[in-house]
C-alpha positions in Angstrom: 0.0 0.0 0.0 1.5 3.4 -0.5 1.3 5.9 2.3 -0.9 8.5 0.9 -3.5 5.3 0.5 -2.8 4.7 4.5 -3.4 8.3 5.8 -6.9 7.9 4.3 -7.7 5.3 6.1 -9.9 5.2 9.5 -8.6 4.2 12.6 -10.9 1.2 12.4 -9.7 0.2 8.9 -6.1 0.4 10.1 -7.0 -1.9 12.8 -8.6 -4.2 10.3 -6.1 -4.3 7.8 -3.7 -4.9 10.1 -4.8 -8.2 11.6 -5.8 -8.7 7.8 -2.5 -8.8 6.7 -0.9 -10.1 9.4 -3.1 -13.7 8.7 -1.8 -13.6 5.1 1.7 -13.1 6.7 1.1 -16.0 8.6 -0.1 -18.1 5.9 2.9 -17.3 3.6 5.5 -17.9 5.4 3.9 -21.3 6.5 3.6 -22.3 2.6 6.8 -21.1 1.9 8.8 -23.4 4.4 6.3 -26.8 3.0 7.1 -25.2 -0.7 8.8 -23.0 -1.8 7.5 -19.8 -3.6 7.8 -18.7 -6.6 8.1 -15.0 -5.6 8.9 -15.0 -1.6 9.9 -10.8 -2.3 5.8 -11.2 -1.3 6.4 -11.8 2.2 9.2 -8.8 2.8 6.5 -6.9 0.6 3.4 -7.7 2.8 6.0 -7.0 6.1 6.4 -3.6 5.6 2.8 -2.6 4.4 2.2 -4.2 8.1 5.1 -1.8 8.9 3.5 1.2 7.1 -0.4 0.5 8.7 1.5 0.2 12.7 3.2 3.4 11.8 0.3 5.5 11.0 -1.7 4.0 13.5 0.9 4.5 16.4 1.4 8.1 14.9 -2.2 8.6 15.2 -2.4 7.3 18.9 0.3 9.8 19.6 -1.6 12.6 18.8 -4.6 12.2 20.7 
């Protein structure tokens, strides 16, 4: 996601996206240590959109 996507988002859609992402996190690296992937740049990809969402959201929480 690119950050100008991110500061759009709701506090609640953060949230949501978050634990969203983190599952598919969860569920690559799992299929990548049974098989390996044909593109694992995926996972460092899907990390730091996780990355990018805790950012905003801690940055948010900071304000208030």
């Amino acid at each position: 996601m690119k950050q100008n996507e991110i500061t759009q988002l709701s506090d609640a859609d953060l949230k949501s996206r978050i634990g969203l992402f983190e599952e598919q996190l969860g569920k690559m690296k799992l299929s990548h240590r049974v098989t390996p992937m044909e593109n694992p740049m995926q996972i460092r990809t899907l990390r730091k959109s996780i990355a990018r969402l805790k950012t905003e959201l801690n940055k948010r929480n900071a304000q208030a």
